[in-house]
C-alpha positions, 0 to 999 in steps of 0.5 A: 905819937897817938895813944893809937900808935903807941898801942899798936906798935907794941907788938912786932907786927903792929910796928910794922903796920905803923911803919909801913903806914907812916913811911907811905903817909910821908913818902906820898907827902914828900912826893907833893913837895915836889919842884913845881913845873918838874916834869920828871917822873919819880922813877925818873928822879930816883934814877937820876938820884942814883946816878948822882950818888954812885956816879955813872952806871950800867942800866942793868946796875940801875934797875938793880938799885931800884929793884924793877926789871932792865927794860923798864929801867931802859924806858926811863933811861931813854926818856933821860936821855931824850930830855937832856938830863942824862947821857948814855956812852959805851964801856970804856973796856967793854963796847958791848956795855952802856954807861949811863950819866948824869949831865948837868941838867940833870944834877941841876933839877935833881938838886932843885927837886931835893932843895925844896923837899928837904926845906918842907921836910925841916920846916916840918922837923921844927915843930918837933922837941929837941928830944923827938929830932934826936929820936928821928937822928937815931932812927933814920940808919934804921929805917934807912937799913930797912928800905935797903937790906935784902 
């Protein structure tokens, strides 16, 4: 950590500047190390990336995990669909409702996608002492928890 970073994380709100920078700084990053020829927007990505992790959902159920309003999520759900990366069925108990789910395609370039940004990101993580990758182990649930809590 710079002797910047070190100074301006002391305080509550300093840390959260520093944060909110890194975790964007790399998030912008990992987008780049994105499947070359992939083309699937992320909103699209992170909505396959909830199916695959919850399983089949409601578009009203994965607007909410992604904190944006239904019909944006019907706008990326129909180019899911029209693509082949994801399918829509009515509710088993309930006609009204439509379940959206992820086809084979989809987890193919969704796990595709993961692979390779996760290999950059280790190659990355490899340049960092044994000491700091514990730090990172310890910090991942607590950033997790911040990019989820309410």
């Amino acid at each position: 950590m710079t002797p910047t970073v070190q100074a301006a994380s002391r305080t509550d709100t300093g840390l959260a500047s520093e944060l909110r920078l890194s975790v964007m700084r790399l998030s912008r990053r990992l987008r780049s190390e994105r499947e070359p020829g992939n083309p699937l927007s992320v909103a699209a990505l992170s909505a396959l990336g909830i199916l695959f992790r919850e399983g089949d959902c409601t578009v009203g159920a994965l607007a909410a995990h992604e904190r944006v309003q239904p019909p944006s999520m019907t706008r990326t759900v129909n180019g899911l669909v029209e693509e082949g990366y994801a399918v829509r069925r009515p509710h088993e108990t309930d006609g009204r409702v439509v379940v959206v789910s992820l086809t084979e395609k989809g987890r193919e370039v969704l796990l595709a996608d993961r692979r390779r940004r996760d290999a950059w990101l280790a190659r990355r993580l490899r340049a960092f002492t044994p000491d700091e990758r514990e730090l990172l182990r310890q910090a991942a649930p607590l950033i997790h928890r911040l990019a989820t809590d309410d």
